[in-house]
C-alpha positions in Angstrom: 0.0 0.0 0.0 1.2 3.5 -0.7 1.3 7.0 0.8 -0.3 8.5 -2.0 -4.1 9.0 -0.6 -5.9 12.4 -0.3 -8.4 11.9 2.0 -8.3 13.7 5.2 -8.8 12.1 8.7 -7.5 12.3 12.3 -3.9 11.7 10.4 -4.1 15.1 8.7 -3.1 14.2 5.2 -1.4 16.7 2.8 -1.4 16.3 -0.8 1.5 16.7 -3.2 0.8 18.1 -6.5 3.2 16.1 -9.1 3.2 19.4 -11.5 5.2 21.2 -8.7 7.3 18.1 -8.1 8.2 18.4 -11.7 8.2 22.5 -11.7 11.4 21.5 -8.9 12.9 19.3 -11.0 13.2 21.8 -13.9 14.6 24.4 -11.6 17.1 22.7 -10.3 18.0 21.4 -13.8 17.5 25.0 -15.5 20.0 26.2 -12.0 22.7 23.3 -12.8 23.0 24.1 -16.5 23.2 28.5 -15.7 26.4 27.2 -13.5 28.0 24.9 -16.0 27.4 27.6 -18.7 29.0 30.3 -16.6 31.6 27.8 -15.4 32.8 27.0 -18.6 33.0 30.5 -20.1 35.1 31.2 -17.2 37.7 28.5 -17.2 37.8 28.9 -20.9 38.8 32.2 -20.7 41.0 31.5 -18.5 42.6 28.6 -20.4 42.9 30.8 -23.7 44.5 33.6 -21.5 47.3 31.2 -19.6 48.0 29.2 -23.7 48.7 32.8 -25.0 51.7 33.0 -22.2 52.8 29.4 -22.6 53.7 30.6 -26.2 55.2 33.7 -25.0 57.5 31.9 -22.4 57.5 28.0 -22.7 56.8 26.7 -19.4 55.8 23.2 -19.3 54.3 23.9 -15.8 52.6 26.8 -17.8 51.4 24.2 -20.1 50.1 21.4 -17.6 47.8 24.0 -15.7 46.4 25.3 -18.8 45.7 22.0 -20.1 44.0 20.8 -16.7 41.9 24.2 -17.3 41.0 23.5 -20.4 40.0 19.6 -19.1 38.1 21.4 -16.5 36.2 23.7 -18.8 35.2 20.6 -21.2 34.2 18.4 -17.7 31.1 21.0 -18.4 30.0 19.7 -21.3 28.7 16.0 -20.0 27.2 16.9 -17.6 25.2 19.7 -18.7 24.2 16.7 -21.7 23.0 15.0 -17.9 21.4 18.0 -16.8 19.2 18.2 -20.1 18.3 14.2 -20.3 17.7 14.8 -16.3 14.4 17.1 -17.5 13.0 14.6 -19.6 9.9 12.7 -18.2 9.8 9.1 -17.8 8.8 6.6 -20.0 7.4 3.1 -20.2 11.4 1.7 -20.8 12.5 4.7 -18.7 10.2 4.5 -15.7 12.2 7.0 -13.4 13.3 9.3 -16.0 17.0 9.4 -17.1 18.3 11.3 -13.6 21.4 8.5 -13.5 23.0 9.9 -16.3 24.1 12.4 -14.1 26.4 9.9 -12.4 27.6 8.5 -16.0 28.5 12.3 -16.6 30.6 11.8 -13.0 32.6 8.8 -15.1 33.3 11.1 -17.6 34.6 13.4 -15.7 36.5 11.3 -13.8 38.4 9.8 -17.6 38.7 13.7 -18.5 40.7 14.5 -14.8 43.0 11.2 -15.5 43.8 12.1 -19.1 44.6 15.5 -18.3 47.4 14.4 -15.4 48.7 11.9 -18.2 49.7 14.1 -20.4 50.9 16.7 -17.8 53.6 14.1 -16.5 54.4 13.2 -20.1 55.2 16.7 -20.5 56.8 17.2 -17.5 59.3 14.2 -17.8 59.8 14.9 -21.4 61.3 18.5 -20.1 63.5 16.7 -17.3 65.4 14.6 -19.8 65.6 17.2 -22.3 65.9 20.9 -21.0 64.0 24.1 -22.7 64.7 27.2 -21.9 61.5 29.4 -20.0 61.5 32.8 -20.6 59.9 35.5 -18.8 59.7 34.1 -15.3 57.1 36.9 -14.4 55.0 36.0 -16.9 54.7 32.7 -16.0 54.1 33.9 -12.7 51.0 36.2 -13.6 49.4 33.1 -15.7 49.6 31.2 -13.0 48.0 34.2 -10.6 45.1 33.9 -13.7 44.7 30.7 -13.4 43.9 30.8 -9.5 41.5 33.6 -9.6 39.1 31.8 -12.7 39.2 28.5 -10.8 38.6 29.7 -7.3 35.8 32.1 -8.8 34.1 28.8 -10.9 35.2 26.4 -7.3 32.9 28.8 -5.2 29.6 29.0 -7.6 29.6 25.4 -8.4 30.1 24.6 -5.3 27.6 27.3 -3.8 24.9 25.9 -6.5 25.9 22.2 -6.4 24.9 22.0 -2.6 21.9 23.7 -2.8 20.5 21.7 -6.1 21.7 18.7 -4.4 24.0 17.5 -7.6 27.3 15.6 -6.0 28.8 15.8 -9.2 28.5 19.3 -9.7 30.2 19.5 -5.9 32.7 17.4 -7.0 33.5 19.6 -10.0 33.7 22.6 -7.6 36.4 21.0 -5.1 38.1 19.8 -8.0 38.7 23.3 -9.4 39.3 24.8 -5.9 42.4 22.0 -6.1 43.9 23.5 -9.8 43.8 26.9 -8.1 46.1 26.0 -5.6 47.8 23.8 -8.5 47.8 27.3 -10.5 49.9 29.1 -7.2 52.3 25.8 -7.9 52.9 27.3 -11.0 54.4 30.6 -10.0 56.7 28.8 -7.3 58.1 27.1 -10.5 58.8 31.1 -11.8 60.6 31.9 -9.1 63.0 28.9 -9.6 63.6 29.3 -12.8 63.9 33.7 -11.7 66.7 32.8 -9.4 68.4 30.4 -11.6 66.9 26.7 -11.4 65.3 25.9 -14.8 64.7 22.4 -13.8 61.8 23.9 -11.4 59.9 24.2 -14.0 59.3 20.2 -15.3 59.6 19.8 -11.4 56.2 22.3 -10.3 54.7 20.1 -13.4 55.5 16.9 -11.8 54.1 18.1 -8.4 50.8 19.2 -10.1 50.4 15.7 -11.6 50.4 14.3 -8.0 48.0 17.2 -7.2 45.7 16.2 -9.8 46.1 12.3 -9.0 44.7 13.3 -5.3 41.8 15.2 -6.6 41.3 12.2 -8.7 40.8 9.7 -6.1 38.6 11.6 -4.1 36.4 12.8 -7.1 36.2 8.9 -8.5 35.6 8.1 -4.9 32.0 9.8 -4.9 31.2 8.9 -8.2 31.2 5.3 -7.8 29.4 5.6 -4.4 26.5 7.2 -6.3 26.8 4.4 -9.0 26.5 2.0 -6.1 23.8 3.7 -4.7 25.7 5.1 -1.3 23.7 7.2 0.5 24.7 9.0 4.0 23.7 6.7 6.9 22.6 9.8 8.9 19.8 10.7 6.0 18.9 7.1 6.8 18.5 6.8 10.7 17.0 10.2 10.4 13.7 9.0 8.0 13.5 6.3 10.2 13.2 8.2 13.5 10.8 10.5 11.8 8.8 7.7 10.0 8.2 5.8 14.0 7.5 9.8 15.4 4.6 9.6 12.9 1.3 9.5 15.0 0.2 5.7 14.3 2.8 4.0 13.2 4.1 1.2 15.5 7.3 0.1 13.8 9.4 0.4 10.3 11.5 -1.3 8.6 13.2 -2.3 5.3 13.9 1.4 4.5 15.9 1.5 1.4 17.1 5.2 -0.4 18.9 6.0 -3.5 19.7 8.9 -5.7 18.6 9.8 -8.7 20.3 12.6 -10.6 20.5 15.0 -7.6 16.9 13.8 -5.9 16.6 11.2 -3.8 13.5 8.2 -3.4 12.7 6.3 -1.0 10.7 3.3 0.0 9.7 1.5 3.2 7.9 -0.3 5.5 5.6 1.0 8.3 3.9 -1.2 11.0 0.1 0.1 12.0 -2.5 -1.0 14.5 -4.3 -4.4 12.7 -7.7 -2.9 12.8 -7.3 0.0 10.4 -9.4 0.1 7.4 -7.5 0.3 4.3 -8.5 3.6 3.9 -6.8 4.8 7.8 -3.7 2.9 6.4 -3.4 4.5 3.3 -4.2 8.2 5.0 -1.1 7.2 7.4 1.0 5.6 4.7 0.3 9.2 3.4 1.3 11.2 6.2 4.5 9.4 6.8 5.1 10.7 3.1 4.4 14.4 3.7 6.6 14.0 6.8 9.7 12.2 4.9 9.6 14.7 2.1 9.4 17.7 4.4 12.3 16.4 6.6 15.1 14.5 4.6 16.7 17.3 2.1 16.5 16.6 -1.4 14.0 13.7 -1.1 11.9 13.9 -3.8 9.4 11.3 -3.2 8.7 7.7 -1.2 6.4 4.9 -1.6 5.0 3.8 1.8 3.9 -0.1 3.1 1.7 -0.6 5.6 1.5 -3.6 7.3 -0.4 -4.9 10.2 1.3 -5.5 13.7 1.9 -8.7 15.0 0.6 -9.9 18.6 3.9 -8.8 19.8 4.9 -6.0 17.8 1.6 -4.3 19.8 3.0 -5.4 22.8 6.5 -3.8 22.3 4.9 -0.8 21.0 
């Protein structure tokens, strides 16, 4: 039995129109896709800016943070592909919509991030066995002061946005570029090396932001694959349960299960009631344990509610 009854009764009932369910949906979708838009123009410019000083001075640590910018700014274009097939309703093959490509966009991203610290070591190693001059130290230096400012600036509104839409990938994106900006600050430590004399500082500060990238790497694949798996916090999950049994009625729950979709969550579970209710008291409660779930747990979108009746001793215990 479900929690989808409108009829009112001691339980006080409260009806959820599916038009504004889907009216969130699309704002959160329409919210993700401004950031990733603005995001990208903003790394991209950044990119462009920091390639026209890596032809001006030939820094391969230059080159490995403006190609992990330019990784960054393309890591935009999956998932706002997610984003779009996220607003499409469900269909009879697709009977919760197409919300999980947002975690296949996550796996894309996550090939993007390794690729890009690939080829920064192959750069980097290439320089150590075979030396190239870098000119204009403070120019590499003011690239890589450029390239901190565009990714702390996109790290902040993904980030900002992200949390509030509920999308772990677009999180993940954010702390990702917060990383290259402190990568980007790497950059001018390798200036000032090569400034006071120690051109290999340069394929060295490259080297270093290849293990930076690496790190980010693990932790950003690290929450991908939880969402593939369907990981959700285990607080989220004690906490529906406590409010499900506070529920006015309800003697008992149990097999709660949660799981996200795109950046919404669902939910399902079981809920214990006095044996003498008529079906329609147990589908008012199943009901109200609904409105209460949706109204408590953030970003849970919606919850289908069993009822089943109490056992001699589960009456007892109660």
């Amino acid at each position: 039995m479900t929690g989808h009854g409108h009829r009112h009764s001691r339980w006080r009932p409260h009806t959820h129109d599916t038009a504004d369910r889907v009216d969130h949906a699309l704002e959160t979708s329409r919210r993700g896709l401004r950031t990733l838009g603005w995001s990208f123009a903003a790394l991209f410019v950044t990119a462009v800016a920091q390639l026209v000083l890596v032809l001006v001075t030939g820094s391969v640590a230059l080159l490995g943070d403006t190609i992990h910018n330019f990784a960054d700014a393309l890591t935009a274009v999956p998932l706002g592909i997610a984003f779009l097939l996220g607003r499409r309703a469900a269909t009879r093959r697709y009977t919760y919509g197409l919300g999980r490509a947002e975690d296949l966009a996550g796996v894309v991203v996550v090939l993007v991030v390794a690729a890009s610290a690939v080829l920064v070591a192959y750069e980097s190693v290439l320089r150590l066995f075979d030396p190239q001059p870098v000119g204009h130290p403070w120019v590499v230096a003011t690239a890589g002061v450029i390239g901190f400012a565009g990714n702390e600036l996109v790290a902040r509104y993904r980030i900002k946005v992200g949390r509030e839409i509920g999308s772990a990938a677009l999180v993940a994106d954010g702390v990702h570029a917060r990383t290259d900006g402190f990568t980007s600050l790497a950059v001018v430590v390798g200036a000032a090396g090569v400034a006071f004399g120690v051109p290999v500082a340069d394929p060295i500060v490259g080297l270093g932001i290849t293990v930076a990238i690496l790190f980010v790497l693990r932790d950003t694949a690290k929450e991908v694959f939880r969402r593939l798996l369907d990981a959700v916090d285990p607080a989220s999950v004690e906490l529906a349960e406590q409010t499900a049994r506070a529920v006015d009625g309800v003697l008992g729950t149990r097999d709660l299960r949660m799981r996200w979709i795109g950046h919404s969550l669902r939910a399902e579970l079981a809920v214990t009631v006095a044996a003498d209710l008529t079906v329609a008291e147990a589908h008012t409660l199943a009901h109200e344990v609904e409105h209460r779930l949706v109204h408590t747990i953030p970003r849970l979108a919606a919850v289908v509610v069993h009822t089943e009746p109490a056992t001699g001793a589960e009456r007892v215990a109660h």
